[in-house]
PDB file of N, H, CA, C and O in Angstrom:
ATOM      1  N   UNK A   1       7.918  14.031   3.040  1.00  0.00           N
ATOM      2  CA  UNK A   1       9.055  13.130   2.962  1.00  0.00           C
ATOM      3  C   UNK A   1       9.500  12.991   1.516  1.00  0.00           C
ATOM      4  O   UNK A   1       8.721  12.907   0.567  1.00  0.00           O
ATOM      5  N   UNK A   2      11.228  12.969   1.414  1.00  0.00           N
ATOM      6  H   UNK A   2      11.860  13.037   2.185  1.00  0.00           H
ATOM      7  CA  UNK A   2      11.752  12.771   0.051  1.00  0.00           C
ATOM      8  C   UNK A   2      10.493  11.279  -0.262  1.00  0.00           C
ATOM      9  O   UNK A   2       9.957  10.624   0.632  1.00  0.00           O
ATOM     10  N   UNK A   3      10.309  11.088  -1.719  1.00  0.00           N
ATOM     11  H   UNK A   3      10.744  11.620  -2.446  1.00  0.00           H
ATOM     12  CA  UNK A   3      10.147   9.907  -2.442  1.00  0.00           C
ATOM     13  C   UNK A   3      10.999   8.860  -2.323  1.00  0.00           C
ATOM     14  O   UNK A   3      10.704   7.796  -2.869  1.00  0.00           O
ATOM     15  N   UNK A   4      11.790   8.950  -1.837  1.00  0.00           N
ATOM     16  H   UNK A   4      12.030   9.814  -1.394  1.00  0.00           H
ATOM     17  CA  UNK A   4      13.006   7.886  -2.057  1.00  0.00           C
ATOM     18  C   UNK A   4      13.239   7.122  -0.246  1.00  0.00           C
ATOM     19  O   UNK A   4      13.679   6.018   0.077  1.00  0.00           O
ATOM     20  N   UNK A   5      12.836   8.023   0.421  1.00  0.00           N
ATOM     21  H   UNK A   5      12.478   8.919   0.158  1.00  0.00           H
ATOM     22  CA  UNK A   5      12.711   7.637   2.487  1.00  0.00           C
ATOM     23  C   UNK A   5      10.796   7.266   1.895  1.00  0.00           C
ATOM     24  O   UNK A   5      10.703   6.039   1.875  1.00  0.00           O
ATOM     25  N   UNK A   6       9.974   7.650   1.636  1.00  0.00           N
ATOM     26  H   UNK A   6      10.050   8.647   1.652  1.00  0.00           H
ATOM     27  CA  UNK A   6       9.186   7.129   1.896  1.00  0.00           C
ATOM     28  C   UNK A   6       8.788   5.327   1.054  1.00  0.00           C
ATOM     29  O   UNK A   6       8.083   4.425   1.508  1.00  0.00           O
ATOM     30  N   UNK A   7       9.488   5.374  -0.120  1.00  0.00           N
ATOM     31  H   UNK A   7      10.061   6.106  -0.489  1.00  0.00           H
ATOM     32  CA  UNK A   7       9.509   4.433  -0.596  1.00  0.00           C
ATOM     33  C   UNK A   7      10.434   3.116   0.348  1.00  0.00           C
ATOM     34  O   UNK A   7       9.972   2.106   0.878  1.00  0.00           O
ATOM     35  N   UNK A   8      11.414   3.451   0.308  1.00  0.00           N
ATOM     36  H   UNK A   8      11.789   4.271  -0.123  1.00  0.00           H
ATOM     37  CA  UNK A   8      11.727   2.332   1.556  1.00  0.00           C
ATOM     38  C   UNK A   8      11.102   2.418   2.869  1.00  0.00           C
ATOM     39  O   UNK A   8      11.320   1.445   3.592  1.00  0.00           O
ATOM     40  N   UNK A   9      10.406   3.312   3.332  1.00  0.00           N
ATOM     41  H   UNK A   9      10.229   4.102   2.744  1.00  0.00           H
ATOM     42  CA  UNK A   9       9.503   2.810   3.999  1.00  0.00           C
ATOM     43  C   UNK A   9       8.681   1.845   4.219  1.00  0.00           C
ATOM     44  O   UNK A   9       8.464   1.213   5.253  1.00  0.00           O
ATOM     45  N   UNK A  10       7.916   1.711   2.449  1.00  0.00           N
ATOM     46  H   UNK A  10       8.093   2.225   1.609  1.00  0.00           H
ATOM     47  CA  UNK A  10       6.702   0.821   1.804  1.00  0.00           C
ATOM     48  C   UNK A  10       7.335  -0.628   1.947  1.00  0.00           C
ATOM     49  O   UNK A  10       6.802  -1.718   2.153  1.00  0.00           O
ATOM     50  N   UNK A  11       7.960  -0.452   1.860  1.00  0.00           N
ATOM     51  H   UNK A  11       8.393   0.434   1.692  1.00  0.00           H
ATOM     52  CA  UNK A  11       9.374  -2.249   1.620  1.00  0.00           C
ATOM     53  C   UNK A  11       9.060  -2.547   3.060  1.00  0.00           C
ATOM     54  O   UNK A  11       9.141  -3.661   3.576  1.00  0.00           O
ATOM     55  N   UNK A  12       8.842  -1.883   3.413  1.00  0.00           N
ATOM     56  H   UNK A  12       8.777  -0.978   2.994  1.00  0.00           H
ATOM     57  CA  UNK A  12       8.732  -2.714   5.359  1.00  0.00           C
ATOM     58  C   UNK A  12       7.200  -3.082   5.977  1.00  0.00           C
ATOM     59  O   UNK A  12       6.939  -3.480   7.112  1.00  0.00           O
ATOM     60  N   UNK A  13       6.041  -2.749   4.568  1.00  0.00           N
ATOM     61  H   UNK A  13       6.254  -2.426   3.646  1.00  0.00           H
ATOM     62  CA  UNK A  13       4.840  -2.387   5.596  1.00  0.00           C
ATOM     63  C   UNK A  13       4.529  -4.150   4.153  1.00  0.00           C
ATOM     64  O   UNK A  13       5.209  -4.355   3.148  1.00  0.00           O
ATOM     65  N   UNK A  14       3.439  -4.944   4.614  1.00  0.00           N
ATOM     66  H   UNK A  14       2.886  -4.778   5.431  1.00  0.00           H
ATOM     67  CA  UNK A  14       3.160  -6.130   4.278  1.00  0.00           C
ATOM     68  C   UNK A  14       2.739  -6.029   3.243  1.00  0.00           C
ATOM     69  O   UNK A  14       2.912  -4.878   2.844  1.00  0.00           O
ATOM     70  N   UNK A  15       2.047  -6.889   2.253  1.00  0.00           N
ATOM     71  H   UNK A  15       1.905  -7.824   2.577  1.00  0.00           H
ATOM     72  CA  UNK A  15       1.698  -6.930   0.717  1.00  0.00           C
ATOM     73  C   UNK A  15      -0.287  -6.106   1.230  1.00  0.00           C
ATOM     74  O   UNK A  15      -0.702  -4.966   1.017  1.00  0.00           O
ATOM     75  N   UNK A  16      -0.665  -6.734   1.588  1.00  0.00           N
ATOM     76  H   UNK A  16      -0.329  -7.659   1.762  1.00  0.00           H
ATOM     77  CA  UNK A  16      -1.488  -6.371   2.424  1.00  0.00           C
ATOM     78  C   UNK A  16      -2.003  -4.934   2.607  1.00  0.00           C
ATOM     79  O   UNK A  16      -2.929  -4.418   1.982  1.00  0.00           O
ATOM     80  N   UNK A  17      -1.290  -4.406   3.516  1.00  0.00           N
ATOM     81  H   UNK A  17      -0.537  -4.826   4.023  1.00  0.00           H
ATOM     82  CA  UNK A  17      -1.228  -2.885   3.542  1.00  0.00           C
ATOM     83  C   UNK A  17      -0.605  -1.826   2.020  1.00  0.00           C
ATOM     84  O   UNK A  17      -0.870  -0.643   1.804  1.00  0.00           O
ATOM     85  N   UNK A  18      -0.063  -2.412   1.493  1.00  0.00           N
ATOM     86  H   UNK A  18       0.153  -3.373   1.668  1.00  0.00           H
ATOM     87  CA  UNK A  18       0.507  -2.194   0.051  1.00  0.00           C
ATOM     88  C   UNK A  18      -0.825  -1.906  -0.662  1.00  0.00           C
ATOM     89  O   UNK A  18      -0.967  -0.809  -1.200  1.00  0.00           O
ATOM     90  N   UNK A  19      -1.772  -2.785  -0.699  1.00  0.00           N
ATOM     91  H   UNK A  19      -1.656  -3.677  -0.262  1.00  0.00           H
ATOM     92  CA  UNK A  19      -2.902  -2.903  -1.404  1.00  0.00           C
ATOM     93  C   UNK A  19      -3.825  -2.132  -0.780  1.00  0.00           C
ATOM     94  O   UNK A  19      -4.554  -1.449  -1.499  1.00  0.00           O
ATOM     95  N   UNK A  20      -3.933  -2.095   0.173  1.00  0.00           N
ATOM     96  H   UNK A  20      -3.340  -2.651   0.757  1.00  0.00           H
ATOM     97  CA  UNK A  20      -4.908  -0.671   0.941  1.00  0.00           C
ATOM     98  C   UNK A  20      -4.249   0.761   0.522  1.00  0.00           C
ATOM     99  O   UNK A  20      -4.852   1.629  -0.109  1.00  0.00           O
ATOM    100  N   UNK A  21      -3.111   0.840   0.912  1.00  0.00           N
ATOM    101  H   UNK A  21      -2.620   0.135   1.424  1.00  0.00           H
ATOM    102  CA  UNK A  21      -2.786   2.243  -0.046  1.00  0.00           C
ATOM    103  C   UNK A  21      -3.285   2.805  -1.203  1.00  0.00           C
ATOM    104  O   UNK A  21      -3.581   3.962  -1.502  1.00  0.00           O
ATOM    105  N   UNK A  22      -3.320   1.748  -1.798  1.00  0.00           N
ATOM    106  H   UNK A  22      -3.079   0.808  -1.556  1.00  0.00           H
ATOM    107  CA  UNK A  22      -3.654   2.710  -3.358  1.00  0.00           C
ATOM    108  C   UNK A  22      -5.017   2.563  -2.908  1.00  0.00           C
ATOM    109  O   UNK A  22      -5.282   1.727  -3.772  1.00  0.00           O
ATOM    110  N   UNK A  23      -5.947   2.662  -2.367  1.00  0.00           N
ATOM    111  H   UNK A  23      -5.731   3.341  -1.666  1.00  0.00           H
ATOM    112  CA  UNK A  23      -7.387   3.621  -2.159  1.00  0.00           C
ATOM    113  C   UNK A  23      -7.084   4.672  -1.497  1.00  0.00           C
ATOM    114  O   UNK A  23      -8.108   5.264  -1.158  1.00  0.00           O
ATOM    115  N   UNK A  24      -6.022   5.238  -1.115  1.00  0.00           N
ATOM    116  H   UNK A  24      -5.190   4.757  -1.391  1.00  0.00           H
ATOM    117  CA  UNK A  24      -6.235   6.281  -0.459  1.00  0.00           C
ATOM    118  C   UNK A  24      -6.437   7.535  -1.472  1.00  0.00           C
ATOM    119  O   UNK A  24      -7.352   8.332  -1.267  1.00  0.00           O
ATOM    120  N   UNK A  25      -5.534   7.685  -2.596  1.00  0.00           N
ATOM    121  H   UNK A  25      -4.791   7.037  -2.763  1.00  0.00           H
ATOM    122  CA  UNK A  25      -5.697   8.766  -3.520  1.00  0.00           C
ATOM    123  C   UNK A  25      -4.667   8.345  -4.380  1.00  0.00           C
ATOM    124  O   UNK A  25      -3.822   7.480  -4.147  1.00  0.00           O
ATOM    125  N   UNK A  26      -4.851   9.247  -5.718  1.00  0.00           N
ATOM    126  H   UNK A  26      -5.538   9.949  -5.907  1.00  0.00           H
ATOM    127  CA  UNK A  26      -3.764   9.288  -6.921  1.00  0.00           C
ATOM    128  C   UNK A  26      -2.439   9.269  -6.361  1.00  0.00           C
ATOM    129  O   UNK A  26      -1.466   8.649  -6.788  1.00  0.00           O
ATOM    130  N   UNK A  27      -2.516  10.037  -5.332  1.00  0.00           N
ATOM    131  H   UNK A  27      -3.307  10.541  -4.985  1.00  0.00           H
ATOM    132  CA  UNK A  27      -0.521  10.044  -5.884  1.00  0.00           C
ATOM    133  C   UNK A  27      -0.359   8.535  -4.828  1.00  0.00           C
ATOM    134  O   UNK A  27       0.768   8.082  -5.028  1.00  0.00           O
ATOM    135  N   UNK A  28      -0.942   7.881  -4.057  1.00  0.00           N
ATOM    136  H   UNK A  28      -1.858   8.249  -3.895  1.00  0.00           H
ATOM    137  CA  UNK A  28      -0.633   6.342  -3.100  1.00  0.00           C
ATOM    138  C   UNK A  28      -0.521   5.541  -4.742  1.00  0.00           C
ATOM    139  O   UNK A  28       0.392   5.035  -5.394  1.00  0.00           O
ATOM    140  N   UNK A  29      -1.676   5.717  -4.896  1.00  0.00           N
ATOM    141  H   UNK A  29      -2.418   6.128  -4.366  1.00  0.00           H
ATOM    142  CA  UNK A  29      -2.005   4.968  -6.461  1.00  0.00           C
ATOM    143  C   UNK A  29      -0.661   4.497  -7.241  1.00  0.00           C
ATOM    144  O   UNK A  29      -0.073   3.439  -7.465  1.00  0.00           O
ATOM    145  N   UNK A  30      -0.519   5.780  -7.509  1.00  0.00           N
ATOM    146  H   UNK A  30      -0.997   6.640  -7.327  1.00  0.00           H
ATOM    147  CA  UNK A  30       0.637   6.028  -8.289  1.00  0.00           C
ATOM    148  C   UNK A  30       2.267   5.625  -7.724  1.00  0.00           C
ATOM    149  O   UNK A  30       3.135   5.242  -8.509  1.00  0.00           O
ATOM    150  N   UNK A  31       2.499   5.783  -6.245  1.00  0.00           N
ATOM    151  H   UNK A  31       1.794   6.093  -5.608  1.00  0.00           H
ATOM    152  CA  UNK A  31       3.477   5.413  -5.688  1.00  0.00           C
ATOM    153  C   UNK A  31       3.337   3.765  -5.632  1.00  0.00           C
ATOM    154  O   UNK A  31       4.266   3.093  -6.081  1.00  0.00           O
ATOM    155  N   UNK A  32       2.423   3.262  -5.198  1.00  0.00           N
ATOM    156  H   UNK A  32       1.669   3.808  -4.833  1.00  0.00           H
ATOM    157  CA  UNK A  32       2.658   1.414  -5.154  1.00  0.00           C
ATOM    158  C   UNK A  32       2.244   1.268  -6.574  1.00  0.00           C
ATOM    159  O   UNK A  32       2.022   0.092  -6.862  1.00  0.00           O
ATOM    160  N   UNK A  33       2.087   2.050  -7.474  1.00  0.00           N
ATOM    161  H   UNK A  33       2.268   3.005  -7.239  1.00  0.00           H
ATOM    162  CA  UNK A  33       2.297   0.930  -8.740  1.00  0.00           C
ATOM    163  C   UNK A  33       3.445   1.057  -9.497  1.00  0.00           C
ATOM    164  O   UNK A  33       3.687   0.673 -10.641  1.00  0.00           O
ATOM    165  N   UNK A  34       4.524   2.015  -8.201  1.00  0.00           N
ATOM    166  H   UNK A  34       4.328   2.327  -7.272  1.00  0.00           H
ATOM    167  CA  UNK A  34       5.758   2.181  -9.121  1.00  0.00           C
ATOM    168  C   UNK A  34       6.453   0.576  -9.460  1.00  0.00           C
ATOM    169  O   UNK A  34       6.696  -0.205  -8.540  1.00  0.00           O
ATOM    170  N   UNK A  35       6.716   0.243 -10.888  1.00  0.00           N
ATOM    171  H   UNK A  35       6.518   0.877 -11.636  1.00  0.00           H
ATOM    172  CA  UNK A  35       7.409  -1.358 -11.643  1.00  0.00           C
ATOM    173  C   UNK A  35       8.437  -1.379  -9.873  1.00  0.00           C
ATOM    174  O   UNK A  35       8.088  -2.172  -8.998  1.00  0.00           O
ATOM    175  N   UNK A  36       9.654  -0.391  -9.643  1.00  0.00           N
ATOM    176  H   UNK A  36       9.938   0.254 -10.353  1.00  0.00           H
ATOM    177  CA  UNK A  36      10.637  -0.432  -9.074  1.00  0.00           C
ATOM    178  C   UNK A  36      10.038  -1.019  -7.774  1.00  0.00           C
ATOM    179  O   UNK A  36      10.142  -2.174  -7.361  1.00  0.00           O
ATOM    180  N   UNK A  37       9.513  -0.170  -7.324  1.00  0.00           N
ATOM    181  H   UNK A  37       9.430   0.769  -7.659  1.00  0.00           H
ATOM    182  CA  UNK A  37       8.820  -0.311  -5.719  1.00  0.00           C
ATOM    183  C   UNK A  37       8.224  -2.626  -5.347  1.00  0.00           C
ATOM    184  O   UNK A  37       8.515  -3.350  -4.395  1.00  0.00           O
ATOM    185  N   UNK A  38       7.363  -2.938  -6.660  1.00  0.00           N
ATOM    186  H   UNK A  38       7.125  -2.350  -7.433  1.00  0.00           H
ATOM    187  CA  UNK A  38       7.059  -4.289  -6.686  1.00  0.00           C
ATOM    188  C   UNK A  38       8.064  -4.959  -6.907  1.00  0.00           C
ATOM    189  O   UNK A  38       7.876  -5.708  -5.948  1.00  0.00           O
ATOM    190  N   UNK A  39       9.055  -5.371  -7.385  1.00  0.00           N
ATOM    191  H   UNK A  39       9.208  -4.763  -8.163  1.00  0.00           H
ATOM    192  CA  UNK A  39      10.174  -5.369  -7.337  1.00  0.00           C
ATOM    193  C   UNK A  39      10.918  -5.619  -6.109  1.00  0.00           C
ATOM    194  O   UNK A  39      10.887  -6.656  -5.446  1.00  0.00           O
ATOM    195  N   UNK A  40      11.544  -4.638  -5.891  1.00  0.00           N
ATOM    196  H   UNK A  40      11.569  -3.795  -6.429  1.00  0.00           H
ATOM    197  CA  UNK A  40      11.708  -4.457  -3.971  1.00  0.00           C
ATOM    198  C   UNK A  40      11.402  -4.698  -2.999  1.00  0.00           C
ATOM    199  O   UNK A  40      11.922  -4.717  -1.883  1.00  0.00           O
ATOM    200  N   UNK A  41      10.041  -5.006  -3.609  1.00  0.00           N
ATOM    201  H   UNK A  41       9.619  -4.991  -4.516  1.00  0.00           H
ATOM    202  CA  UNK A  41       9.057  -5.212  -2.142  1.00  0.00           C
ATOM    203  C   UNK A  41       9.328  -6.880  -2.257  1.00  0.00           C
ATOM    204  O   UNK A  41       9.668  -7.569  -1.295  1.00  0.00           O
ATOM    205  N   UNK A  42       9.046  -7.529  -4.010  1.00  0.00           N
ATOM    206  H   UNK A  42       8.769  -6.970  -4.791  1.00  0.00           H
ATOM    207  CA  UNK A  42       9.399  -9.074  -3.909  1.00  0.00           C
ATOM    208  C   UNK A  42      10.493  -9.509  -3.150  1.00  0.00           C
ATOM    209  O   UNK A  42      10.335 -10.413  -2.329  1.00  0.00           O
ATOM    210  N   UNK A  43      11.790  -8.878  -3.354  1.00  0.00           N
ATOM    211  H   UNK A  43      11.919  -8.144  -4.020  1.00  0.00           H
ATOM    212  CA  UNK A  43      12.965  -9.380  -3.016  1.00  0.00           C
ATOM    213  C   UNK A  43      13.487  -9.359  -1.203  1.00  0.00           C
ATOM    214  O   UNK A  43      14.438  -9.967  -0.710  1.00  0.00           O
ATOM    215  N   UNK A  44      12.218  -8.192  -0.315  1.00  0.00           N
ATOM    216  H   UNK A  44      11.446  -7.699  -0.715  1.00  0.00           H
ATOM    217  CA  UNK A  44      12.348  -8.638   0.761  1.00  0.00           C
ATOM    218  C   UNK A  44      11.327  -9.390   1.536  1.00  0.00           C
ATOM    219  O   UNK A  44      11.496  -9.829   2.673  1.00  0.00           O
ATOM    220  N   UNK A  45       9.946  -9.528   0.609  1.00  0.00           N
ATOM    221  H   UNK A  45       9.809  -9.171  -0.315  1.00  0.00           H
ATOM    222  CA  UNK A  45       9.044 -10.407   0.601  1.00  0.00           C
ATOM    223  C   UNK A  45       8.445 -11.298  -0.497  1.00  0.00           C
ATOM    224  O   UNK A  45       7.583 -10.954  -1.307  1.00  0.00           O
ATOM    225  N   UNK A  46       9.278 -12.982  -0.354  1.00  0.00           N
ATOM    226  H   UNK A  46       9.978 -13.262   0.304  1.00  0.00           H
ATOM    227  CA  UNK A  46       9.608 -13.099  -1.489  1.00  0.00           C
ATOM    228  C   UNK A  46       7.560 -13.869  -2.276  1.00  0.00           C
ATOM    229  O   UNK A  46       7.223 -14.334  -3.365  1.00  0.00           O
ATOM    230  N   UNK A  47       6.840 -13.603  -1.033  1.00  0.00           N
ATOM    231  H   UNK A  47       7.114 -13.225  -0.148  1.00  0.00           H
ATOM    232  CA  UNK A  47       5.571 -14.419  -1.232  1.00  0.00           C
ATOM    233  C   UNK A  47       4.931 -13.168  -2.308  1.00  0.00           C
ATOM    234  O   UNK A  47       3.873 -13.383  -2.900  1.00  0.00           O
ATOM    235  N   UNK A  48       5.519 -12.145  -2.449  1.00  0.00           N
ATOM    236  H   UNK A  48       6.378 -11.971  -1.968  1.00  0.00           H
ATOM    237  CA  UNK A  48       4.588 -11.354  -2.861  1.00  0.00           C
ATOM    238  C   UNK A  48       5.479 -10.368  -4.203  1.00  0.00           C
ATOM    239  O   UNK A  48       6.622  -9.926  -4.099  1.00  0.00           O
ATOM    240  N   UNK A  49       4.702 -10.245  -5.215  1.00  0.00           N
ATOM    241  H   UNK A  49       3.773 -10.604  -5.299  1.00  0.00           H
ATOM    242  CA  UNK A  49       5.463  -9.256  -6.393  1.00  0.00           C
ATOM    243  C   UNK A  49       4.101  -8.581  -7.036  1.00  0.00           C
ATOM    244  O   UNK A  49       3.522  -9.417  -7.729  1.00  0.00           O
ATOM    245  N   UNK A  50       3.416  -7.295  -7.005  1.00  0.00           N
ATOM    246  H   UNK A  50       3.886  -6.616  -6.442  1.00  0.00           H
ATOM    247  CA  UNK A  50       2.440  -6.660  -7.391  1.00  0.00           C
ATOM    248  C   UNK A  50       2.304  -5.816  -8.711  1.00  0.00           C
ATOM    249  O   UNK A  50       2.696  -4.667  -8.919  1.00  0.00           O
ATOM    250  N   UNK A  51       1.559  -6.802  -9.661  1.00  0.00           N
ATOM    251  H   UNK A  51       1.240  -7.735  -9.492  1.00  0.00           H
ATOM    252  CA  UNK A  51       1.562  -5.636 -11.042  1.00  0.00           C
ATOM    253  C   UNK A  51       0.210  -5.535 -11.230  1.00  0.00           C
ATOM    254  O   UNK A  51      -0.583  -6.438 -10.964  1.00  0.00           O
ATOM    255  N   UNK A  52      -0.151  -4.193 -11.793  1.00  0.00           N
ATOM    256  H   UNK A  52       0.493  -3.459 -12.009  1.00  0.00           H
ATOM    257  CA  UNK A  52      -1.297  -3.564 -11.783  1.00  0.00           C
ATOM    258  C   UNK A  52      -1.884  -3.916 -13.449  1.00  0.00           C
ATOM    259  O   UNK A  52      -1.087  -3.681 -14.357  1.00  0.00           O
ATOM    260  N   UNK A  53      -2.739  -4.259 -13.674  1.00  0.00           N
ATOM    261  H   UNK A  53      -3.387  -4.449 -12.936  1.00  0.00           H
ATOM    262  CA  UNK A  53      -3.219  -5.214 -14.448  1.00  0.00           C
ATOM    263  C   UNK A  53      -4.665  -4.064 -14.737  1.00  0.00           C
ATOM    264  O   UNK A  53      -5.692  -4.678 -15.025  1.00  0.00           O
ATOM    265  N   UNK A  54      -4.751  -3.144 -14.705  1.00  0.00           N
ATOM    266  H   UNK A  54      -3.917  -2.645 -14.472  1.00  0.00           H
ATOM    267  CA  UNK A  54      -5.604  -2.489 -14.732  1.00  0.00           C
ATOM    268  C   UNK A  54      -6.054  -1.457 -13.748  1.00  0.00           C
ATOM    269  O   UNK A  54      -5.278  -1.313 -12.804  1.00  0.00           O
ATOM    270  N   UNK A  55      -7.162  -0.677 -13.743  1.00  0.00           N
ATOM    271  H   UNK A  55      -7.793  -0.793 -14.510  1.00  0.00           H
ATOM    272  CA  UNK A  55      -7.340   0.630 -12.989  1.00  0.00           C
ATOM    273  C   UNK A  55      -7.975  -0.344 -11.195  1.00  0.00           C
ATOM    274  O   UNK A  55      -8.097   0.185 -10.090  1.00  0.00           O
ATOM    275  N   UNK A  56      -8.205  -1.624 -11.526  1.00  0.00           N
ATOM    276  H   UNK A  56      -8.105  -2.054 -12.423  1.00  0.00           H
ATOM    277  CA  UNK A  56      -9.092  -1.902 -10.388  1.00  0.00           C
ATOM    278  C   UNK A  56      -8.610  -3.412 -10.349  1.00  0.00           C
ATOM    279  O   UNK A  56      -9.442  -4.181  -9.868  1.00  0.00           O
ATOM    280  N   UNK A  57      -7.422  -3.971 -10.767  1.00  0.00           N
ATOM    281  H   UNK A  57      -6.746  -3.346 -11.158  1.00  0.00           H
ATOM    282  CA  UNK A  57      -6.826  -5.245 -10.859  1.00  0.00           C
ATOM    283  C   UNK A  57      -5.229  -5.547 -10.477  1.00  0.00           C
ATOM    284  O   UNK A  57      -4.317  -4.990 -11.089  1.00  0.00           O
ATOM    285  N   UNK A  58      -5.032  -6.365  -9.540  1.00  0.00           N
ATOM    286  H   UNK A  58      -5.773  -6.817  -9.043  1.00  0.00           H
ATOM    287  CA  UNK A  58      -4.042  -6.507  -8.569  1.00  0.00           C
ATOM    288  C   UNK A  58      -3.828  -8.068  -8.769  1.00  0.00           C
ATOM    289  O   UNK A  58      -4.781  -8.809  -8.527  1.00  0.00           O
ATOM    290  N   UNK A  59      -2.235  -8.769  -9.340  1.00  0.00           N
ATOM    291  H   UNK A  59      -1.462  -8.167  -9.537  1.00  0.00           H
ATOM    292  CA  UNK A  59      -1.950  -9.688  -9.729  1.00  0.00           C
ATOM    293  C   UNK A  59      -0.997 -10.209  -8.871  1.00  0.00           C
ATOM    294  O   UNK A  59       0.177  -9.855  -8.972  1.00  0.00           O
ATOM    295  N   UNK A  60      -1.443 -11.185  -7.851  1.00  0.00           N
ATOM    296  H   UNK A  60      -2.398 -11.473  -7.769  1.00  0.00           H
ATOM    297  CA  UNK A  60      -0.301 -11.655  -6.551  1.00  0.00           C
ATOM    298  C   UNK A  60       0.215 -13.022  -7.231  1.00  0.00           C
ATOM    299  O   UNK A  60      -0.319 -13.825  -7.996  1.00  0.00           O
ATOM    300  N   UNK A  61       1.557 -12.935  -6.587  1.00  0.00           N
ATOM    301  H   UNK A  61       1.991 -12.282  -5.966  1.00  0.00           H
ATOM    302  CA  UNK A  61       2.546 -13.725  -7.538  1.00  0.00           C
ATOM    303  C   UNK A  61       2.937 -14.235  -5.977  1.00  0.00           C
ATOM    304  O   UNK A  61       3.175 -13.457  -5.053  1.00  0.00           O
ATOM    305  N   UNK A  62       2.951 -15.603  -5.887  1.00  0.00           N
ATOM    306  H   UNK A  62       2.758 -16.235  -6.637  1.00  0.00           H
ATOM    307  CA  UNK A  62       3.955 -16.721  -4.684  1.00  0.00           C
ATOM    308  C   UNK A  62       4.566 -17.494  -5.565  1.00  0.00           C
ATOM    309  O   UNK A  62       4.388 -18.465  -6.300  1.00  0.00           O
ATOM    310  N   UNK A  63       5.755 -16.312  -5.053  1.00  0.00           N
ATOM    311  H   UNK A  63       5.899 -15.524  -4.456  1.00  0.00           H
ATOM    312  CA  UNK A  63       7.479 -17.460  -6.286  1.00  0.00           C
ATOM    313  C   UNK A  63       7.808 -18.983  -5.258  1.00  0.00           C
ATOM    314  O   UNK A  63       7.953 -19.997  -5.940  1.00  0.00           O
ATOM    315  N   UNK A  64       7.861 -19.069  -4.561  1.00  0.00           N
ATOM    316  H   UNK A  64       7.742 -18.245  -4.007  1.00  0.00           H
ATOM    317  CA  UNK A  64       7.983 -20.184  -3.395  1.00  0.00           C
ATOM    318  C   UNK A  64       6.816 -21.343  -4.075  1.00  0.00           C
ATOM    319  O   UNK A  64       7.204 -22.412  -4.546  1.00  0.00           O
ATOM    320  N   UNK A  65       5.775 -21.061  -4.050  1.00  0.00           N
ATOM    321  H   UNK A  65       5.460 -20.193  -3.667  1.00  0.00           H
ATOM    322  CA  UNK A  65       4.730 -22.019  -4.530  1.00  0.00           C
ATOM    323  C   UNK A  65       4.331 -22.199  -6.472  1.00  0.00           C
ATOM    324  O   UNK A  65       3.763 -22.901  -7.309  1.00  0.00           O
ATOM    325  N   UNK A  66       5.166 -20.933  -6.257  1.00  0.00           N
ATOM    326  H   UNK A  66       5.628 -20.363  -5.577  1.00  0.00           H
ATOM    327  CA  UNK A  66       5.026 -20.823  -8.046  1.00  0.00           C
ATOM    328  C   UNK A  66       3.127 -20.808  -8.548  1.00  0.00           C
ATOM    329  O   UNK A  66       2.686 -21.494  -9.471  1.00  0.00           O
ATOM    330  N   UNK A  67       2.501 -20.115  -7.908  1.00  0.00           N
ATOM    331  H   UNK A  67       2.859 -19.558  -7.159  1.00  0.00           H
ATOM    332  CA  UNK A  67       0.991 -19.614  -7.909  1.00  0.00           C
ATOM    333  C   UNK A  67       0.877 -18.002  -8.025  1.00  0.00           C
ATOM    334  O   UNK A  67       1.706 -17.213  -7.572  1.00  0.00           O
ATOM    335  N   UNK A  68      -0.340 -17.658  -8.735  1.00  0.00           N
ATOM    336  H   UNK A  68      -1.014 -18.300  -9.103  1.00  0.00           H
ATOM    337  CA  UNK A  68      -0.890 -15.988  -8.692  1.00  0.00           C
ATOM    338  C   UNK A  68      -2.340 -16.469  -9.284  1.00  0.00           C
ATOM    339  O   UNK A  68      -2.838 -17.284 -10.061  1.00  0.00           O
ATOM    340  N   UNK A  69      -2.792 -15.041  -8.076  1.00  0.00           N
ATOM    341  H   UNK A  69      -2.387 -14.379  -7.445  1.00  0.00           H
ATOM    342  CA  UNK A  69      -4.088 -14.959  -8.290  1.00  0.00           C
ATOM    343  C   UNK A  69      -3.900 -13.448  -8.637  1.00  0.00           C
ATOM    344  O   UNK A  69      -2.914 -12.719  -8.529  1.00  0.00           O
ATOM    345  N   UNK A  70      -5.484 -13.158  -9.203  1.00  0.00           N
ATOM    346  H   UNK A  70      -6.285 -13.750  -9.291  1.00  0.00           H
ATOM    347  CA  UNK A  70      -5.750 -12.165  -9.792  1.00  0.00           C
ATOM    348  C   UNK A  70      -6.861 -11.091  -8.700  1.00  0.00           C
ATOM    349  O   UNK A  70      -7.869 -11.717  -8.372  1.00  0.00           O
ATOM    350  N   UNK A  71      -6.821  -9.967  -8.259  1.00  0.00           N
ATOM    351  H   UNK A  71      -6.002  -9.459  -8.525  1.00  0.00           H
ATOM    352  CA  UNK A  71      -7.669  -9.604  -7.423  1.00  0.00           C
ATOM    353  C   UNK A  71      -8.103  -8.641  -8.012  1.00  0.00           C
ATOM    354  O   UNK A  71      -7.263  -7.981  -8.624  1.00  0.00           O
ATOM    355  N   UNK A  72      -9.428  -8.219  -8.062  1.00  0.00           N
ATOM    356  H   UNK A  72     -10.110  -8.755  -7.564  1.00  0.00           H
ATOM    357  CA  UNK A  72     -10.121  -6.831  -7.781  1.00  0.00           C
ATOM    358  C   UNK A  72     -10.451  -5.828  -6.999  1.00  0.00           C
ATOM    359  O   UNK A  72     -11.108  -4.887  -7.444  1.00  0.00           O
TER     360      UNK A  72
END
């Protein structure tokens, strides 16, 4: 699949499953930590915005509650 159909794909699957992806391999890795993709994903889920904070660190942002936690 083009990069661009599978990425709006990702916009439809939960924050959740977002975060299981990147164990699958480098290039998942590399696709959900695209800046653009977290982004996108906030604006149709607004509980969730994902920046990668490191090789093994996942930073959840709730704009609604104005809270983030930090995950490993």
């Amino acid at each position: 699949l083009p990069t661009e159909l599978l990425s709006e794909a990702l916009l439809c699957l939960p924050a959740k499953e977002l975060c299981r992806l990147r164990l699958v391999g480098r290039a998942w890795w590399a696709l959900t930590s695209e800046p653009r993709l977290a982004t996108a994903h906030s604006s149709r889920h607004p509980l969730f915005a994902g920046v990668s904070l490191g090789a093994h660190k996942i930073r959840f942002l709730d704009h609604e509650a104005n809270t983030q936690q930090t995950r490993t």
